[in-house]
N, C-alpha and C positions, 0 to 999 in steps of 0.2 A: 561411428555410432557406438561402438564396441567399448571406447574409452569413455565416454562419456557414460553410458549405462555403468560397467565398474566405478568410476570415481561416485555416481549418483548415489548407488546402491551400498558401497562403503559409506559416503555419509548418513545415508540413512539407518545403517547399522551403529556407525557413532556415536547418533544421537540417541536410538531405541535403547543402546546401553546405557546410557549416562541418564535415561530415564527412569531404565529400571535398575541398577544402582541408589535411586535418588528413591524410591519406592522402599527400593531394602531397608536406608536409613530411617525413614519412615515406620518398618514393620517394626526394625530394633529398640523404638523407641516407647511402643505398645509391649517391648517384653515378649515377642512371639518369634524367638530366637531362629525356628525351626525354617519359618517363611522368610527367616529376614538369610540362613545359612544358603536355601534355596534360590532364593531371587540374585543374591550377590555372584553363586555360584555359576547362572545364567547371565546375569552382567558381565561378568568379565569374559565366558565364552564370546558373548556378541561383541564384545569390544575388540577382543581379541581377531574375531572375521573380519570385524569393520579396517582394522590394521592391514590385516592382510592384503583387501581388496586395492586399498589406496598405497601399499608400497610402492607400485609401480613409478605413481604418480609424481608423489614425495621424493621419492629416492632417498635410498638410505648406502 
């Protein structure tokens, strides 16, 4: 169960990222440089976990 909860919870970090990423491009596009520096800065932390979690899995 151990593996499957990590693999889960990596994908769900994955995805939380690529959606707030997709959010950011969205603020950059209102010209609200400051939310869009923030949100991205948050994006790529979480993508960066979600990596983390599914190394095992992947193999690198």
């Amino acid at each position: 169960m151990g593996r499957w909860l990590r693999d889960g919870s990596g994908a769900l970090l994955l995805v939380a990222a690529l959606c707030v990423l997709f959010y950011a491009v969205m603020r950059l596009r209102g010209h609200d440089y400051l939310a869009c520096i923030i949100l991205t800065s948050s994006g790529l932390s979480l993508l960066r976990a979600g990596v983390e979690l599914l190394r095992p899995t992947v193999g690198e």
